[in-house]
C-alpha positions in Angstrom: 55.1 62.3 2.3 55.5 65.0 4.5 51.8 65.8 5.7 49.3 63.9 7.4 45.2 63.7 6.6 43.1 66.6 7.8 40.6 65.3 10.6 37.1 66.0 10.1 36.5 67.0 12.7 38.9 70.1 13.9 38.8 71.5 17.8 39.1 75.0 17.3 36.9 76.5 20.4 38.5 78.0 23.0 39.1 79.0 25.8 42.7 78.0 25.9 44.3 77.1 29.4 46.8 79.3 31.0 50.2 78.7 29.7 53.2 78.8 32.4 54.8 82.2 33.3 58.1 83.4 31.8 59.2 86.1 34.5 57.7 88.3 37.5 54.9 89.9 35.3 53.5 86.9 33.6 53.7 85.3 36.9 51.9 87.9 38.6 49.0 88.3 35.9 48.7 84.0 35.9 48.6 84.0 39.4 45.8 86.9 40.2 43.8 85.1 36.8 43.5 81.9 39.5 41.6 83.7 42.1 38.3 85.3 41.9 38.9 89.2 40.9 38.5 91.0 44.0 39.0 88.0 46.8 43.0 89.5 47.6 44.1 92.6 45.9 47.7 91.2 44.2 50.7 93.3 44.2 51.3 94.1 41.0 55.3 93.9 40.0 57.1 97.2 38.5 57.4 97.0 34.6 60.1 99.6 35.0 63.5 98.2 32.9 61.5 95.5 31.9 62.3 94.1 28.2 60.3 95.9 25.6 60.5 93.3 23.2 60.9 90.1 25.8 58.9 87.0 26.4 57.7 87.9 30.2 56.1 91.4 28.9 55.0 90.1 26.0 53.2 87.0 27.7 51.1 89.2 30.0 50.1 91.5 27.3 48.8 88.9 25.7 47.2 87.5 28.6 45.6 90.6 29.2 44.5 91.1 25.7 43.3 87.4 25.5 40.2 88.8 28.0 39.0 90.8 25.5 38.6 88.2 23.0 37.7 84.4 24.4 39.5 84.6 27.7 41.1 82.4 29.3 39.6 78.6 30.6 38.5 78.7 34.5 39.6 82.6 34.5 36.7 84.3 35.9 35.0 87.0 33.1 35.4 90.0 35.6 39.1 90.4 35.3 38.6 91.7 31.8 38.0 95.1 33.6 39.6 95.1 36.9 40.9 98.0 37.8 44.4 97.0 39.0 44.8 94.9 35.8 44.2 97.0 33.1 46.7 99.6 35.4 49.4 97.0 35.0 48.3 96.7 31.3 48.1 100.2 30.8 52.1 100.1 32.0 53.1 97.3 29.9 51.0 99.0 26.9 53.4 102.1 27.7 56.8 100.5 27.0 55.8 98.6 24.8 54.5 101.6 22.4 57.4 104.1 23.8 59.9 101.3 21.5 57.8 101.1 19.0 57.4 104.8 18.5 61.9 104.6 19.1 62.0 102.0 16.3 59.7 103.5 13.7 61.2 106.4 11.5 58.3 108.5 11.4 56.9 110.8 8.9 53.8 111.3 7.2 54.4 110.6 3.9 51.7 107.6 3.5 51.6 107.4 0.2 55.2 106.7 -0.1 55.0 104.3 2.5 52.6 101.9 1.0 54.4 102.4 -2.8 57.6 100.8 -1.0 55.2 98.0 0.4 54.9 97.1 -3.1 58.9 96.5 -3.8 59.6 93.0 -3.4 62.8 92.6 -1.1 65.8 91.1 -2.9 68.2 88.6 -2.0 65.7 86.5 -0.7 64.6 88.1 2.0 61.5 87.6 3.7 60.6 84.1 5.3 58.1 83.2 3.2 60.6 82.6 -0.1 63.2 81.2 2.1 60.6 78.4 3.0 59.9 78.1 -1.0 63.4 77.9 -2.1 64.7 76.1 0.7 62.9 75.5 3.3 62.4 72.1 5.3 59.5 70.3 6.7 60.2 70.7 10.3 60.8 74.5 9.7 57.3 74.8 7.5 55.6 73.5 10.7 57.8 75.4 13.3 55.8 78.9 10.9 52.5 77.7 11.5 52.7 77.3 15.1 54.3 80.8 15.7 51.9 82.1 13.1 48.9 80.2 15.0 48.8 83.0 17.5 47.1 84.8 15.7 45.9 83.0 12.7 43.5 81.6 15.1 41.7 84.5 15.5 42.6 86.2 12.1 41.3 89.3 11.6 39.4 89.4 15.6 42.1 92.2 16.2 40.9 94.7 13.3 37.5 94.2 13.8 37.8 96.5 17.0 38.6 99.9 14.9 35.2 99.2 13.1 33.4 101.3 15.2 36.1 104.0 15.7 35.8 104.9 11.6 33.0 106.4 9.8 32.3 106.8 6.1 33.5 105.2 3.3 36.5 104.1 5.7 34.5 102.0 7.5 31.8 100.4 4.8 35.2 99.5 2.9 37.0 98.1 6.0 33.9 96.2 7.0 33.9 94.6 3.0 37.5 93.1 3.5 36.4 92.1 7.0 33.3 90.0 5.6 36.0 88.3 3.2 38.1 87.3 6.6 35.1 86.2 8.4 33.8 83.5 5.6 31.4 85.8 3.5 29.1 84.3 6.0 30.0 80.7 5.4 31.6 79.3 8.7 34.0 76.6 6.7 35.5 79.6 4.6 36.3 81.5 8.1 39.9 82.0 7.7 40.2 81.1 10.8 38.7 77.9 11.1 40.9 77.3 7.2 44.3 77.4 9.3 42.7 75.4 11.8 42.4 72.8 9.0 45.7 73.8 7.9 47.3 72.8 11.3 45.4 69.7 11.5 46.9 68.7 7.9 50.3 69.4 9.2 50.1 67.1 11.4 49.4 70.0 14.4 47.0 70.7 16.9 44.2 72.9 15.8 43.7 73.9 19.3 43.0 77.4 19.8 46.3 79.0 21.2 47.1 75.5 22.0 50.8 76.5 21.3 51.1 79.5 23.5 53.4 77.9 25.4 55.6 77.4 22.8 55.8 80.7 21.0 58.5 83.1 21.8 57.9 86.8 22.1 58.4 88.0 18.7 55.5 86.4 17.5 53.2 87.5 20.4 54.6 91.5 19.9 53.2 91.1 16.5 49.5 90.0 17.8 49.9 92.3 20.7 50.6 95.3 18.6 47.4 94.5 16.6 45.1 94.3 19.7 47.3 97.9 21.5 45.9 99.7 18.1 42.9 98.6 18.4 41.7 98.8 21.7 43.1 102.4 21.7 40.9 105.2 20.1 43.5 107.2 19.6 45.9 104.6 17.7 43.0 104.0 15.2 45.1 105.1 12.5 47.9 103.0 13.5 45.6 100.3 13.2 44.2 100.9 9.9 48.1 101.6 8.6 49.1 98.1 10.1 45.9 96.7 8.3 47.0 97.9 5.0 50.6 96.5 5.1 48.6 92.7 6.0 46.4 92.8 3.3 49.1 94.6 0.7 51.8 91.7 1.3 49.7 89.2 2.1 49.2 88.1 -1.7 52.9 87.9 -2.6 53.7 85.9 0.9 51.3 83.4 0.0 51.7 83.0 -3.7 55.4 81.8 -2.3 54.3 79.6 0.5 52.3 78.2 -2.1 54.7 77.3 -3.8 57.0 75.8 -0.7 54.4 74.0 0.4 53.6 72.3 -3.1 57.3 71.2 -3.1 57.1 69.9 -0.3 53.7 67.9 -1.1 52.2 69.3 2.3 48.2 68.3 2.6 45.6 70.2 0.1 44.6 72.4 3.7 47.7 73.8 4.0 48.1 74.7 0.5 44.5 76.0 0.3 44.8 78.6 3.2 47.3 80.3 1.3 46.0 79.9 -2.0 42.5 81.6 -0.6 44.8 84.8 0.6 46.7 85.1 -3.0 42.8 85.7 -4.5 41.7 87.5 -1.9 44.1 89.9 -0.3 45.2 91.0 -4.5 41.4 92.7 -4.0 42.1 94.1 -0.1 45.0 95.4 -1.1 43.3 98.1 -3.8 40.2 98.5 -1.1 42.4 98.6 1.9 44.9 101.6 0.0 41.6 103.4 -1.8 39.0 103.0 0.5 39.9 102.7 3.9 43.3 104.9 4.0 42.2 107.1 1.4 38.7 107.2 3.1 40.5 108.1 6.5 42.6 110.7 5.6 40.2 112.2 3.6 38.0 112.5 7.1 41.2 112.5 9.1 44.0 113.7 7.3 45.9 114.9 10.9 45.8 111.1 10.9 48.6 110.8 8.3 51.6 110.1 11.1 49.7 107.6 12.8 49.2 105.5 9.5 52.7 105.4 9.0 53.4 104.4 12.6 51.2 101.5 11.8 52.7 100.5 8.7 56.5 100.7 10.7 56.0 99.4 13.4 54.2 96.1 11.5 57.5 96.3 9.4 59.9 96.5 12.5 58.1 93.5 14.2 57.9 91.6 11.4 61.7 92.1 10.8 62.0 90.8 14.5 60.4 87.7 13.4 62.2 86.8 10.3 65.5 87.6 12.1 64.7 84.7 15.3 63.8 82.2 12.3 66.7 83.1 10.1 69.2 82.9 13.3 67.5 79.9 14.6 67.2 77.9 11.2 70.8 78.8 10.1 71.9 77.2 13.1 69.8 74.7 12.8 67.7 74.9 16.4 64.5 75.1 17.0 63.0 78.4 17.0 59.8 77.6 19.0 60.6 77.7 23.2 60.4 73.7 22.8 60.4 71.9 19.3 57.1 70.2 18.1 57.1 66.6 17.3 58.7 65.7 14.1 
């Protein structure tokens, strides 16, 4: 038996405590989160040559971020808008978009873009059916926590471009939105369902209780999702990022489905991915009609921006798969410290 019994009762509140830093600029932005905003003015490091893609930038992005959503426990509420803080965001924000924009082929052509979303990769790419043709326990749980970054707080991150559409854009954003939320049932929250999901693998359901152990690729992905939407101008970014989510969501899950059946994992964990295989196969239709369709229709000097989204998600998600694939191959962890077999 490789799972162990869901609790009933699953600790998913935050706020989560600050994790240690992993260079000068996560150091800095732990360190100034300590003191009361305004009691010293810190000096605030140079992001210039720092790693676009590395675990110290990536770390106090998502630090920053994490004060617009539950913040961070004994962090005092006025740092979400300091002044000298969202500066050293604002710099961080810049490299990190400069490579995304670098790595991204650009184009307009969003139609085209979302067809190819719909190819399944061969070969057996994709991490999702590597874990369901031969994947391991250890490596099943090793997903969850890098996914619980954001799963966490699934679909927190799109709900900021609500009020930056209009139309039918938005009324068929907000639909798919209600879906991730519960339909207004808390237990169907798809948050609180990985919750549940960790606590059957044997995890803690913590929120970001692993953000410690998660390496930067995972945290560029959640990163990138809170950059779009806390931007105006990236709103199309945003909505193109949404739409590859909710396009390959159903195919991912229908094969973690079936990896985590073979592996007789606990009815939770199967269940969060069984809800996104019924759900996301309707998204995906409103997401491409509705909301893109809706937005360009209003927007349609929006058109490059869309396909940034829908890139960059591909680029970072390629990032991902390639630190498991490396990792697993060689049979190392691919967390920052292994979990507990």
């Amino acid at each position: 038996m490789t799972s162990s019994p869901a609790s009933t009762t699953v600790r998913t509140g935050g706020p989560a405590e600050l994790p240690q830093p992993r260079g000068e600029l996560s150091a800095a932005v732990i360190d100034a989160m300590r003191r009361p905003p305004g009691s010293v003015e810190p000096e605030w490091p140079t992001v210039v040559g720092a790693d676009p893609f590395g675990d110290d930038l990536h770390l106090a992005l998502y630090l920053s971020y994490e004060l617009h959503y539950r913040g961070m426990r004994g962090v005092d509420a006025g740092w979400e808008w300091n002044p000298g803080l969202l500066r050293l965001r604002a710099s961080l924000e810049q490299v990190f978009l400069e490579e995304l924009r670098t790595g991204a082929a650009g184009g307009d052509d969003v139609t085209g873009e979302l067809d190819a979303l719909l190819v399944e990769p061969s070969g057996g790419a994709g991490t999702s059916r590597r874990l369901a043709e031969r994947g391991e326990w250890w490596q099943m749980r090793e997903y969850f926590v890098h996914r619980s970054v954001y799963h966490l707080k699934e679909a927190d991150p799109h709900a900021w471009v609500i009020p930056r559409l209009h139309g039918r854009a938005k009324a068929a954003l907000v639909a798919v939105e209600y879906d991730e939320f519960g339909a207004g049932r808390a237990e169907r929250v798809h948050a609180r369902l990985f919750a549940d999901l960790l606590t059957g693998a044997g995890l803690d359901a913590g929120y970001l209780h692993y953000l410690d152990d998660v390496p930067a690729p995972a945290l560029a992905i959640v990163n990138m999702m809170s950059l779009f939407g806390l931007h105006h101008g990236l709103r199309g970014a945003l909505v193109g990022h949404f739409a590859v989510v909710e396009t390959t969501s159903a195919p991912a899950s229908r094969s973690m489905v079936r990896a985590l059946e073979r592996m007789d994992a606990h009815p939770a964990c199967v269940h969060f991915y069984s809800e996104h295989v019924e759900a996301d196969a309707v998204h995906e239709q409103v997401m491409r009609r509705d909301v893109v369709g809706g937005l360009l229709e209003d927007e349609p000097e929006l058109a490059a921006d869309v396909v940034l989204g829908i890139q960059a998600t591909d680029l970072l998600e390629g990032r991902l798969t390639g630190h498991l694939d490396r990792s697993w191959d060689e049979g190392v962890t691919s967390l920052r410290r292994p979990v507990a077999r």
